[in-house]
C-alpha positions in Angstrom: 30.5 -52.0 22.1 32.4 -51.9 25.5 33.0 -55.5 27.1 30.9 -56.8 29.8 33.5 -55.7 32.7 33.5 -52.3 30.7 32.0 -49.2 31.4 31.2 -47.1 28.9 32.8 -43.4 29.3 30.2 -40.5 29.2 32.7 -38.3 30.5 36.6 -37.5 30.9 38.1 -36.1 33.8 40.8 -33.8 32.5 43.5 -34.0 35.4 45.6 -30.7 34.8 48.4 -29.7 36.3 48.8 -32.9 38.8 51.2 -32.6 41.4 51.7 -28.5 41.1 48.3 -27.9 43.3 50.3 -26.0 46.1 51.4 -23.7 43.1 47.3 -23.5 42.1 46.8 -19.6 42.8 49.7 -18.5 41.0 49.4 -20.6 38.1 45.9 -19.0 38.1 47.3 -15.4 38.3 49.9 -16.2 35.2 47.8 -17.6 33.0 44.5 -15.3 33.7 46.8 -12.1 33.2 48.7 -14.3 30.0 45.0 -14.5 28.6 43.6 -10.7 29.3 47.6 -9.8 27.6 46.5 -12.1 24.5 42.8 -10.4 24.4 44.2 -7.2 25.1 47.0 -7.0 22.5 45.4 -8.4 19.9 42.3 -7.1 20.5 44.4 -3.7 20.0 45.7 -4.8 16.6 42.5 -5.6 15.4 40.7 -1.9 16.3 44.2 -0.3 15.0 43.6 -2.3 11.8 40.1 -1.6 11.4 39.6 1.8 12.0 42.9 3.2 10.7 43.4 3.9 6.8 46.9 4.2 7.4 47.0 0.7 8.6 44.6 -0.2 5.3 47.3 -2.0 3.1 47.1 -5.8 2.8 49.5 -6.9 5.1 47.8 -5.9 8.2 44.8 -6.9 7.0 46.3 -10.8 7.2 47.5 -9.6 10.6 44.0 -8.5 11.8 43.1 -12.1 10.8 45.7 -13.5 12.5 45.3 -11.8 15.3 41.4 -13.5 15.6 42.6 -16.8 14.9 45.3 -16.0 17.9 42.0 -14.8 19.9 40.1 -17.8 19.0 42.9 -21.0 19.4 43.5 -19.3 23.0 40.1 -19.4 23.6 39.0 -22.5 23.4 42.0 -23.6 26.0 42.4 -21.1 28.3 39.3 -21.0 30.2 39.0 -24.4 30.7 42.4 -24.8 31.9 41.9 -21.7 34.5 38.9 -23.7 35.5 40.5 -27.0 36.0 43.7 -25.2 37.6 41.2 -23.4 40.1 39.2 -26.9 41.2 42.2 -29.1 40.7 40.3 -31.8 37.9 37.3 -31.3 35.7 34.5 -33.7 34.8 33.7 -33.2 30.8 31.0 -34.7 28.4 32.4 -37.0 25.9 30.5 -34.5 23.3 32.4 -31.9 24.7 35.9 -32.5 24.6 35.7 -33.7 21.4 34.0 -30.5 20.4 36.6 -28.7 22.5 39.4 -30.6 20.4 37.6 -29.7 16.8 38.3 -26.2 17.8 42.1 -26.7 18.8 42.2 -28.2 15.2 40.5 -25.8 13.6 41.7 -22.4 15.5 45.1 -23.9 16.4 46.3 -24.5 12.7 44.8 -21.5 11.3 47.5 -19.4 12.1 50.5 -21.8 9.8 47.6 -21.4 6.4 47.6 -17.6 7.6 51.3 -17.2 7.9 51.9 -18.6 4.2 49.2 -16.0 2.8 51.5 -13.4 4.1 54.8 -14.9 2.9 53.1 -14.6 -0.4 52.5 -10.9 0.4 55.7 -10.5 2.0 56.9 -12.1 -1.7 55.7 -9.9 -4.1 56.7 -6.9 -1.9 60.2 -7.5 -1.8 60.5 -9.4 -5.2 57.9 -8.1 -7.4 57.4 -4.4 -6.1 56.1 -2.8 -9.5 53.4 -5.4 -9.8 52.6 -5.6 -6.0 49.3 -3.2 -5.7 48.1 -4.2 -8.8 47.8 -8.1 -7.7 47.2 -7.3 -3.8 43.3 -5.5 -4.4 41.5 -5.6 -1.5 38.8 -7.6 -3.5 42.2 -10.1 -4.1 43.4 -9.9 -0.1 39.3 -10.9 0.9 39.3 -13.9 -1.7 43.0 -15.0 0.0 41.7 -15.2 3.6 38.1 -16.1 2.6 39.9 -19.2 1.1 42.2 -19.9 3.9 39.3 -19.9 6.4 37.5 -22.8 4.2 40.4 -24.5 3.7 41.3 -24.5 7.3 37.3 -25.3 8.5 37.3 -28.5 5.3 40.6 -29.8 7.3 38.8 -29.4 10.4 36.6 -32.1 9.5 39.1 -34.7 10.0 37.7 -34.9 13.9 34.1 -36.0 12.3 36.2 -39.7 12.8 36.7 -38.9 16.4 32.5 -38.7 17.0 33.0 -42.7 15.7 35.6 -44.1 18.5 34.4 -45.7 21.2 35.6 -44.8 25.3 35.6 -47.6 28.0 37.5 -47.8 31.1 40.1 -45.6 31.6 38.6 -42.0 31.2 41.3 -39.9 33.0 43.1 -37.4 30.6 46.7 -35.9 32.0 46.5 -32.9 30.4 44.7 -29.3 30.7 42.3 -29.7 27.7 41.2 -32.5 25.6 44.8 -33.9 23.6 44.6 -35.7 20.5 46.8 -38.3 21.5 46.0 -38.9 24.8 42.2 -39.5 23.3 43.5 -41.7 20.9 45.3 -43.8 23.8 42.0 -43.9 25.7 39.6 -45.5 22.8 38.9 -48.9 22.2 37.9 -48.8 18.9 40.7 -49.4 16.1 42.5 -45.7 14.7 44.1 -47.0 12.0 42.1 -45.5 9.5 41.9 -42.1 11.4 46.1 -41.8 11.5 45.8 -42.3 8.1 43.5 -39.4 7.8 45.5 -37.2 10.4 48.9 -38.3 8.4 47.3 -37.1 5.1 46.5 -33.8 6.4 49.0 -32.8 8.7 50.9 -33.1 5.4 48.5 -30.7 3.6 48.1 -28.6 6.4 51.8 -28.2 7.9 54.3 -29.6 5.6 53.0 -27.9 2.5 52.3 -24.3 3.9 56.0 -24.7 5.4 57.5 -25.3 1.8 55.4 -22.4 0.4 57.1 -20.4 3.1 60.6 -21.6 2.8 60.3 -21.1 -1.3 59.3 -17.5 -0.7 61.8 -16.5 2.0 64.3 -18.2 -0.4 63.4 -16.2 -3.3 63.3 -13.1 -1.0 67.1 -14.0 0.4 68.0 -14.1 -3.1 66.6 -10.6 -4.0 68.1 -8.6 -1.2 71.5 -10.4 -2.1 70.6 -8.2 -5.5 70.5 -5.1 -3.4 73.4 -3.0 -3.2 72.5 -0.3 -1.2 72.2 -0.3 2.5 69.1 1.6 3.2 67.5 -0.6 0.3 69.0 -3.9 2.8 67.4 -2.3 5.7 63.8 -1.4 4.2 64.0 -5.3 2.5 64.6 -7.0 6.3 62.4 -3.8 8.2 59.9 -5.4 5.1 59.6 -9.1 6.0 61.3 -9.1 10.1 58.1 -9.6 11.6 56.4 -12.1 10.2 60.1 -14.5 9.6 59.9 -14.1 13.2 56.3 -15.0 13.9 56.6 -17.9 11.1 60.1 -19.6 13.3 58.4 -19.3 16.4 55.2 -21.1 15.0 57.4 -23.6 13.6 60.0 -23.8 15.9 56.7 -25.0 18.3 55.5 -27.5 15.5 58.9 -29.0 15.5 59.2 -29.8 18.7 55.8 -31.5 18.9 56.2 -33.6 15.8 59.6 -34.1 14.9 60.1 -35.8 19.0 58.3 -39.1 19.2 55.5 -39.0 21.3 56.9 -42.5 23.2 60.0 -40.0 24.0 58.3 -37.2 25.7 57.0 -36.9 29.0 53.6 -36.0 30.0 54.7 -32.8 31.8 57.1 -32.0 28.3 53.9 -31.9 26.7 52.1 -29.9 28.5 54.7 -27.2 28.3 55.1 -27.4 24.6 51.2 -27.1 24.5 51.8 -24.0 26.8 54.1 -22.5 24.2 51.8 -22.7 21.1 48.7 -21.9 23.1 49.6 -19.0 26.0 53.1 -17.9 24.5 53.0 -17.0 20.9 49.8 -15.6 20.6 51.1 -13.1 23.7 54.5 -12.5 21.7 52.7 -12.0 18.1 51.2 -8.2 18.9 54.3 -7.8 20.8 56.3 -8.7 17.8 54.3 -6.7 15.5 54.4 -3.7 17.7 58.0 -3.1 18.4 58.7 -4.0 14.8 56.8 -2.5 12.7 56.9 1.5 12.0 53.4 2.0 10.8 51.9 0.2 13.9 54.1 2.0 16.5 53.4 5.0 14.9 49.3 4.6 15.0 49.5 3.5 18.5 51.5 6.9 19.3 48.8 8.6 17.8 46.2 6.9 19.2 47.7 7.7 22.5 48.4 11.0 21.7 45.1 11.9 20.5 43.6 10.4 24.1 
């Protein structure tokens, strides 16, 4: 219960971009044509994917999947933060931010569980290339990203604790959508048991997938080192180029939000790191993808082609 000189918060008042309103219409125009980009290419990847048999091998069908949860984390941001960008602040439930911020979880960390399905794929191309259609089925590749899904909705539930904590007083948020740490700041009831929580699973759901990665790319370092031949070096790399460099820009994000202390960073540093894992690299991702890969470049001529 809040104290007697408390008020209870029914609301938050998510503050923005404070003290770049002069700059408010063009912030709008970047980030409204950054979103149609994001909805557009991946969108694109997803229809290229899907009606394509060319395209109808397992790796792109872990892209098409990534490209939704790229669709879906940007999403549940974006709009908002056009919103709050146009009227300067924005009043919002209680319910809803915290709804707003089981989404982030959800849709924002699907992408690293994702990532380490393909670097298994990306494995057993390079390593294990006699064996690879016979353990990739399509009934296999389904099970794969059904189970990702799950496991990225169970670790989800983590915010179930955040429906428990308590807001009086201070109900101003300095951010563009509803942070975990700033929410954390604002409650009055005691976290302890939810950082524990949080601690637990960032551990399942970033540092494990990063160690699955790092064993794979390992192993596949260690088989092109095999290869003698320099068309053979260029098919291995042409092989796993896009998704090493979708993987170090995810992580490359991660690091700099986790591995700074939060005491260290300035409110305006995160907002710009939060800018970089939610506008940046889902843009870059299709991009990446598209300029990259042979089979996709190839599609999209023909697509273009045949129109």
């Amino acid at each position: 219960m809040c104290d007697v000189n408390q008020t209870e918060v029914t609301e938050f008042l998510i503050l923005g971009f404070k003290g770049l309103y002069k700059y408010k219409y063009l912030l709008f125009i970047l980030f409204f044509f950054s979103y149609l980009i994001i909805l557009a290419g991946n969108l694109l990847i997803i229809v290229l994917v899907s009606t394509n048999h060319n395209l109808n091998i397992p790796m792109f069908f872990f892209l098409k999947h990534l490209a939704v949860a790229d669709i879906l984390s940007t999403t549940t941001t974006v709009p908002m933060m056009l919103t709050i960008i146009l009227f300067d602040m924005k009043a919002v439930p209680v319910r809803s931010c915290i709804f707003q911020l089981h989404m982030v979880f959800m849709f924002g960390f699907s992408p690293i569980i994702l990532l380490t399905v393909m670097s298994y794929d990306r494995y057993l191309a390079i390593c294990s290339p006699m064996h690879y259609n016979s353990i990739m089925q399509p009934h296999v590749c389904f099970k794969m990203v059904l189970g990702s899904w799950f496991l990225i909705f169970v670790l989800s539930l983590e915010i179930i604790f955040v429906w428990q904590l308590e807001f009086c007083g201070n109900n101003a948020i300095d951010h563009f959508f509803c942070d975990f740490g700033l929410l954390l700041e604002l409650t009055t009831s005691s976290t302890y048991l939810f950082t524990l929580v949080d601690f637990v699973l960032s551990i399942i759901d970033g540092v494990i997938p990063f160690v699955l990665i790092l064993i794979s790319y390992l192993s596949i370092f260690f088989n092109i080192m095999t290869i003698s031949s320099t068309s053979g070096l260029s098919k291995a790399f042409s092989t796993c180029g896009s998704h090493l460099t979708t993987v170090c820009i995810y992580y490359g994000t991660l690091f700099m939000i986790y591995l700074i202390p939060s005491n260290e960073r300035s409110l305006s540093t995160n907002k710009f790191v939060s800018l970089l894992y939610i506008v940046v690299t889902p843009m870059v991702n299709p991009i990446i993808y598209s300029l990259r890969n042979q089979e996709i470049r190839r599609t999209l001529h023909q697509m273009f082609r045949n129109c």
